[in-house]
N, C-alpha and C positions, 0 to 999 in steps of 0.2 A: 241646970236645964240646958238642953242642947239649943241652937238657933232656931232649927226647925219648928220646935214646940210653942213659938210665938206666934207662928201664922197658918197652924193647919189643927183644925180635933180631930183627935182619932178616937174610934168606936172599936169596943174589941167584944168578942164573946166568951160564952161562958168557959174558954180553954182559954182565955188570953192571946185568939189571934185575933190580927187586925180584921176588920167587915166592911167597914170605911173610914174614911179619912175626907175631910170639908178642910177647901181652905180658906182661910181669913187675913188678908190683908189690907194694909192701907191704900187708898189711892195711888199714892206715889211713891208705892213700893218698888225698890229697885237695888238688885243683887249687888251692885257694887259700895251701896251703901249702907243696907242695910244688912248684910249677911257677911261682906269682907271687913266692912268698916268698925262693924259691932264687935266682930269676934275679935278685933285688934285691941279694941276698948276694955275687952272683957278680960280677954286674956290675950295678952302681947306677943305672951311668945311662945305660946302653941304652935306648935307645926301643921303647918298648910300642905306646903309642896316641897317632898324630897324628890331631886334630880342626879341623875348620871347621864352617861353616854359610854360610848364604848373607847372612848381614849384616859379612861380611871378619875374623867372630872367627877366631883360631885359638889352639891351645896343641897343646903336646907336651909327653905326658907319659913318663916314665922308668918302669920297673920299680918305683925307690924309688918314686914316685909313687905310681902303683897301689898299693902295699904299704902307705904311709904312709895315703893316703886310706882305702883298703878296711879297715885298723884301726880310721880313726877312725870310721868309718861302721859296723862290727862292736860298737865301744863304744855309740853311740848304741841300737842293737839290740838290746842285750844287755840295758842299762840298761831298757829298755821293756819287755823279760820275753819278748825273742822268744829261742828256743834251738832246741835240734836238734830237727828233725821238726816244727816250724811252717811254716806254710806262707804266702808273701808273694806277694802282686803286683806285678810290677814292669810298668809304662805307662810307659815312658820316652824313647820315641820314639826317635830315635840322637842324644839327649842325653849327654854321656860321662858323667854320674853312673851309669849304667847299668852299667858296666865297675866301677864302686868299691863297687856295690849286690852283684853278681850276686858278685863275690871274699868281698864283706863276709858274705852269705851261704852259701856253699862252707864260709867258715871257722868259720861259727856250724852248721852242719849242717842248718842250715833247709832247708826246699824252696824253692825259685822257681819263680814262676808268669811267663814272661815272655807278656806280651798287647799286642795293638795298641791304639793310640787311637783306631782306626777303630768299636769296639766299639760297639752303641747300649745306651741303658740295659735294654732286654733282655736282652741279650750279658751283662752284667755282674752279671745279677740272676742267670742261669742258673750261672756260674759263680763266684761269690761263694757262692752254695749249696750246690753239686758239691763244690767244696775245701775250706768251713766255713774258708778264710780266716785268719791270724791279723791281719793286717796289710795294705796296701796303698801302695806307692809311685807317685805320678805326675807326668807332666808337668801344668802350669797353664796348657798351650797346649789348643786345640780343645775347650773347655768339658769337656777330660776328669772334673774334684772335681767339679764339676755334674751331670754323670751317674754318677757314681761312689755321691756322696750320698744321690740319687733313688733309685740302684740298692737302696743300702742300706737307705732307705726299706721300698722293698719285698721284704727280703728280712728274713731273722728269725736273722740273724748282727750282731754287732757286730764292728770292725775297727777297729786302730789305723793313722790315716789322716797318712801324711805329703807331703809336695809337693818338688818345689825349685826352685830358684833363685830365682822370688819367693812373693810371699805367696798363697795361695789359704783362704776362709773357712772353718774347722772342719779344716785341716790344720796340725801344726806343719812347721816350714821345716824340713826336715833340709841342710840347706845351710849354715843358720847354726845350726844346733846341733853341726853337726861341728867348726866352730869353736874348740869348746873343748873337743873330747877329745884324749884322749892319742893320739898314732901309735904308740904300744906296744900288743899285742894276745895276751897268753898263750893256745898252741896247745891247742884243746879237743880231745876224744879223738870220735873219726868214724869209722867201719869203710869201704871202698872198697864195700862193698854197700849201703849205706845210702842211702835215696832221695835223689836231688840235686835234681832237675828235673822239673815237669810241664808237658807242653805242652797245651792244646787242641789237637786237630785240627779244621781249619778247616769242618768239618761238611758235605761235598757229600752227603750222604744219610744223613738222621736229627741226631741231636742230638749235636754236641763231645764225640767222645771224648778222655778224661783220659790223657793217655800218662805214665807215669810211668819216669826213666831213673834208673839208679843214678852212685857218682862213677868211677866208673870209664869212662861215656861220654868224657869228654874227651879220653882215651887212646887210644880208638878214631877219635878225627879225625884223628890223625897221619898215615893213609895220604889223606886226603881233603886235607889239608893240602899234605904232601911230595910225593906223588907225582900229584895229581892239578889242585889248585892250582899246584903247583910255586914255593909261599913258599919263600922260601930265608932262609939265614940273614943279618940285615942288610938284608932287602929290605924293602917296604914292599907287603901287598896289602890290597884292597880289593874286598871283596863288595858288591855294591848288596841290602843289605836292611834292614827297618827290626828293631829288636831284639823286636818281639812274636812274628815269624818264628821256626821252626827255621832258617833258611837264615841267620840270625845268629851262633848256635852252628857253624852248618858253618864259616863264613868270617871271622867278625867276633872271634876270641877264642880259642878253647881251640887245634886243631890249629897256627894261627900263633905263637902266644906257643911252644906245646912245639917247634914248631921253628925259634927263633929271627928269627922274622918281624917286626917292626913291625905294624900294622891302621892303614887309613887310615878314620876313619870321616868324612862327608860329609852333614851336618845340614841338610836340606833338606824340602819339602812336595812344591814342586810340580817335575815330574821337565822337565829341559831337557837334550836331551844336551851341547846342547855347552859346558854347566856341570860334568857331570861329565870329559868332554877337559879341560877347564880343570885340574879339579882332578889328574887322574893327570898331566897334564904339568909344573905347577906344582910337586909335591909328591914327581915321581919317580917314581911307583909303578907295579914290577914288576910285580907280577902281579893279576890281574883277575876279576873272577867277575860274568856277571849273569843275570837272567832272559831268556829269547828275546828276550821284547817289546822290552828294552834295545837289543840287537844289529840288530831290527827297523826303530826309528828312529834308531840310527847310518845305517844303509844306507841308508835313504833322506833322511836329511837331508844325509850326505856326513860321511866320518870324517878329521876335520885328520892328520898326520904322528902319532905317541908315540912317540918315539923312547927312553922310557927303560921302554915295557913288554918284558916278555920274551914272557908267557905269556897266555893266555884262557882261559879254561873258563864254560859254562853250563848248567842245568837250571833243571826244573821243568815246565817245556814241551818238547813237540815243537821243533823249530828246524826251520823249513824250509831245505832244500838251498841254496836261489837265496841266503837271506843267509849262508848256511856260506861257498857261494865267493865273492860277493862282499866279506864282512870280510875273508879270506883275501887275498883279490888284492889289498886296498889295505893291509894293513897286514903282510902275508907270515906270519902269524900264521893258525893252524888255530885253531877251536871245538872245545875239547876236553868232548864232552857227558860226562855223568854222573847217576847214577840212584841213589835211596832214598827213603828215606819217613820221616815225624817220628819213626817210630817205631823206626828204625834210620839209622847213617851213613851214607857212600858204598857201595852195593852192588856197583856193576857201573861202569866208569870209562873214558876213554881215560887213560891213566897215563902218566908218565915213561919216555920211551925206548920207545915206540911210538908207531906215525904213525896220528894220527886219519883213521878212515876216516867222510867225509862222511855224517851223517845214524845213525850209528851209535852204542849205549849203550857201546860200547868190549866190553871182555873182564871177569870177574871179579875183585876185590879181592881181592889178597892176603893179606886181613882174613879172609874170609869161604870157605866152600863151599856153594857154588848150583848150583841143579840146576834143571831146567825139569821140572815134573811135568805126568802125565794126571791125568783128576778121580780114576782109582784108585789116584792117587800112584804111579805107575809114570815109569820115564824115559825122556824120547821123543828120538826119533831127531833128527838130523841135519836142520834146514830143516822140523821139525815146531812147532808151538806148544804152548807148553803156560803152566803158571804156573812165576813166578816163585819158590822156596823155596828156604829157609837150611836148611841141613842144622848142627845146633849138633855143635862135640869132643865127645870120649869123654866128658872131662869134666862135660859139659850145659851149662855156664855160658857162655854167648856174648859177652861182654862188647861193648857196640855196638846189641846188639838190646834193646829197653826191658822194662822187668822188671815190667809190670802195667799192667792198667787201672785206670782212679778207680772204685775200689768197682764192678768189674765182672769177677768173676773167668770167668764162662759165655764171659763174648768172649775174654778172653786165652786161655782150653783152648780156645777155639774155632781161633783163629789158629794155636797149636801143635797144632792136631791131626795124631795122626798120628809123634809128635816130631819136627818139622821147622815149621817158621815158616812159613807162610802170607800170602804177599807179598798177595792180588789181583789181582795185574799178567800178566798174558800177552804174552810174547816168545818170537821162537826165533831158536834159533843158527848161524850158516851154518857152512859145510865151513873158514873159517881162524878161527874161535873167535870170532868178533864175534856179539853180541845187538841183536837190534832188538825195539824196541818194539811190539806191537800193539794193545795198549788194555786198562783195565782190564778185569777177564771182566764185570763188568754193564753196561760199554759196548759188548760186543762183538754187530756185526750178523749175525742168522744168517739170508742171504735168497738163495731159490732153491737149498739145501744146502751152502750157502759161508758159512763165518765169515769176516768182513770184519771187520777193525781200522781204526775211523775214522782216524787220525792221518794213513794216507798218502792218503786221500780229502781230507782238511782242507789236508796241504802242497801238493797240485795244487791245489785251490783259492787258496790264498794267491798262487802264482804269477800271477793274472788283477790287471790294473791295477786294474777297481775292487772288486777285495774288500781290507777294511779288516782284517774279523775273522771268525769263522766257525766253525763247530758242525757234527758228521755226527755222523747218528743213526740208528738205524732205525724204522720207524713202520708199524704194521698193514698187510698187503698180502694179499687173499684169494689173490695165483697164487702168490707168492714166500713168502708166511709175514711176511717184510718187508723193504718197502722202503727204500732207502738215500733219507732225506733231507737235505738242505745246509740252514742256517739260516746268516742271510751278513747280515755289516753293512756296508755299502756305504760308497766314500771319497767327499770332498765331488767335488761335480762330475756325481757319477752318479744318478740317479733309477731306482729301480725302473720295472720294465716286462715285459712279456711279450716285449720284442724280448731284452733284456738278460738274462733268463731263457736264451732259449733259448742265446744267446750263452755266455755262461759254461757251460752244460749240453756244448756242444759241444765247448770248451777245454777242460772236464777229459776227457768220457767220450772223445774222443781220444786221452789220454795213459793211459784204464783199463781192464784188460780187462773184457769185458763184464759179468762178475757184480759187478762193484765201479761199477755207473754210476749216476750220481746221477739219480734219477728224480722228484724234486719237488726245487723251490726254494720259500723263503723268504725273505725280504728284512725285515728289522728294523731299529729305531733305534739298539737295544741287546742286547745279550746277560744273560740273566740270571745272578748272580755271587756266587760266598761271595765273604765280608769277603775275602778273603786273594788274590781276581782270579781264581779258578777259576772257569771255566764250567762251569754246573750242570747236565751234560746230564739228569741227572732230571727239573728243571722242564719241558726241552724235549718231553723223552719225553713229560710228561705231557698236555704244549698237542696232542700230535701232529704 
């Protein structure tokens, strides 16, 4: 019996899919204990976490591994005065010390803070301030202690600053201080409510909001995991993202381990696909998770045989159609999309034992109930849009959906207004229960009396050979209220122009009906982007 099956029923129907899944745990249930520390009991030396990098390192580590390290790395912690409800930084790039940090604090009760290294020393001053910090772990790659220190400079917190693997000035090496602690780690007392994790959000309008989750998130990846990933037990998958990401947490840890997965993690800078073909073929691994963009330049660079994937899944992005079928046709494997937000897990899925329908968020998690609302929170029909909202159990406690903002209570009653969670996102649902995307509601175009969702104006775009990348927006129009514009980054080869304007204008607004036709182009170098590779359509809004 896998871990997960200890703390969650599943309900399946008469084809043997899941319906739902109830979780059941103890008060003082907590991931580091009871999901690393059991599996090490159970079975020692199951594989958890296989690592490489691009310099031909690699190791596998075991259960005991993780257990044995995340102890000694809890001692080091401990000893320094960090305990429950501190709060740490973890910059660790998909260095595996990351996986013996992230357990090491689960079991001291502390918060984690997981952040990129992409961060500038603003980033770090803003959020060094926000969380008051007890601590901070980093890599000594990308002058992270450099700006880390400077940050600190300017910020009016002190932090206990450590590094690893080698030395960096004004850090101790927690790499060789683990060294010489015990792998024995007596179990601290943690309630399952208690805060685990704060993430930033990666900021597309206004300033990083603090998501704060409880320990009970990692229980709710299970169905992101099992039925959506489709980790199996003994298998080996592999998310492409770095650990400052929530899409680490989705893929990279909690839901794989509780269902007896292996994580393939893949320590790398700069992205080459067919570095990562290398690694799922080399190392085996089942199942797969990446952003569009991933799937993007697979299809157009050309995707080798894998003969030992089963599965695929992607979010974060829209996925245009043309690389759904193409992945599909070459490797006989659907894109199974899926949809959420940092601030909750898998909402909405193509899942286990349903046939992914192209370009679609799938059906609801059997985690959750969602409901498409009007702005008077009413529920709309059939092929209507509306928002995206969690309706929480009798109970109230949702476990999944994050439990506060950083010292901003007016936003969190803001989001439950209503008592129902407040997604932002607007979808609707067709007549055989599938959800499609149509844009966040502050992206949504409203011109000529039509709300227009960029997203399927952007995948007609993408379909033109020379668009690279690309943004729809709406922008001031005295007849329409406003106009649909395209902001488009062109592939090498093609030069902006007014012939190629109209050109692509013609390929899409032939595929749109007319309230959805792009009525100005733009042509840029670059798109403008939070740290995290979101396109900023506010900046765009605001150039017009």
């Amino acid at each position: 019996m896998s871990v997960y099956q200890k703390y969650c029923r599943e309900i399946f129907d008469e084809n043997g899919n899941l319906v739902r899944l109830d979780l059941e745990y103890p008060e003082n249930f907590n991931f580091g204990y009871d999901v690393v520390d059991a599996e090490a009991e159970i079975e020692p030396n199951k594989t958890a976490l296989v690592w490489c990098n691009t310099e031909d390192e690699e190791y596998e580590f075991s259960f005991s591994d993780i257990k044995k390290n995340s102890n000694k790395m809890a001692n080091v912690f401990k000893k320094a005065g960090i305990g429950k409800g501190d709060r740490v930084m973890l910059v660790l790039k998909r260095h595996y010390e990351y996986w013996f940090a992230a357990v090491a604090l689960h079991k001291l009760g502390a918060v984690m803070i997981p952040a990129t290294h992409m961060l500038t020393v603003s980033d770090f001053v803003y959020r060094i301030n926000a969380a008051r910090m007890k601590a901070i772990v980093c890599t000594t790659q990308d002058e992270v202690p450099e700006k880390i220190k400077a940050a600190l400079k300017e910020s009016d917190c002190s932090c206990k600053l450590w590094c690893v693997q080698t030395e960096a000035d004004g850090f101790e090496n927690l790499t060789e201080s683990m060294k010489s602690e015990s792998d024995d780690f007596t179990r601290l007392d943690t309630l399952s409510s208690d805060p685990m994790m704060l993430y930033f959000t990666s900021g597309t309008t206004g300033y990083p909001k603090g998501v704060i989750h409880d320990h009970t998130y990692p229980l709710a990846h299970i169905v992101t995991a099992k039925y959506w990933h489709q980790a199996e037990e003994g298998g080996l998958h592999f998310t492409v993202a770095e650990t400052g990401w929530a899409k680490a947490s989705w893929g990279k840890i909690y839901g794989q381990w509780l269902v007896g997965s292996a994580v393939m993690v893949y320590d790398f800078d700069n992205f080459d696909p067919r570095q990562l073909i290398n690694v799922i073929n080399k190392y085996g691994v089942t199942s797969f998770c990446a952003p569009p963009t991933v799937y993007r330049y697979l299809v157009r660079k050309g995707i080798p045989e894998t003969p030992s994937l089963k599965h695929a899944s992607t979010a974060g992005e829209m996925l245009a159609p043309e690389v759904f079928r193409k992945f599909t046709e070459k490797t006989g494997l659907p894109l199974c999309e899926g949809y959420g937000q940092t601030e909750t897990t898998l909402l909405l899925g193509n899942f286990k034992g349903t046939t992914p329908v192209e370009g679609s968020m799938g059906t609801v998690s059997p985690f959750y109930n969602i409901e498409l609302h009007n702005k008077y929170g009413e529920r709309v029909s059939v092929g209507e849009v509306g928002e995206i909202v969690v309706i929480p159990p009798e109970s109230g406690k949702q476990s999944g959906i994050f439990c506060g903002y950083l010292d901003n209570d007016e936003q969190y009653e803001y989001v439950w207004r209503g008592g129902v969670y407040h997604t932002g996102d607007a979808a609707y649902m067709d007549e055989n229960g599938q959800y499609w995307f149509h844009g966040r509601f502050d992206d949504i175009i409203k011109t000529g009396g039509f709300r227009v969702g960029p997203y399927e104006i952007e995948n007609i775009l993408m379909e033109h050979p020379a668009v690279v990348e690309c943004s729809v927006i709406g922008v001031p129009d005295k007849l329409r209220g406003q106009a649909i514009k395209a902001v488009v980054v062109l592939g090498s080869g093609y030069k902006a122009s007014a012939e190629l304007e109209l050109e692509v204008k013609d390929f899409c607004n032939k595929k749109l009906a007319e309230y959805k036709w792009i009525r100005i182009i733009e042509f840029v170098d670059e798109m403008p982007k939070t740290i995290s590779g979101k396109i900023r359509k506010k900046v765009l809004r605001e150039k017009g």
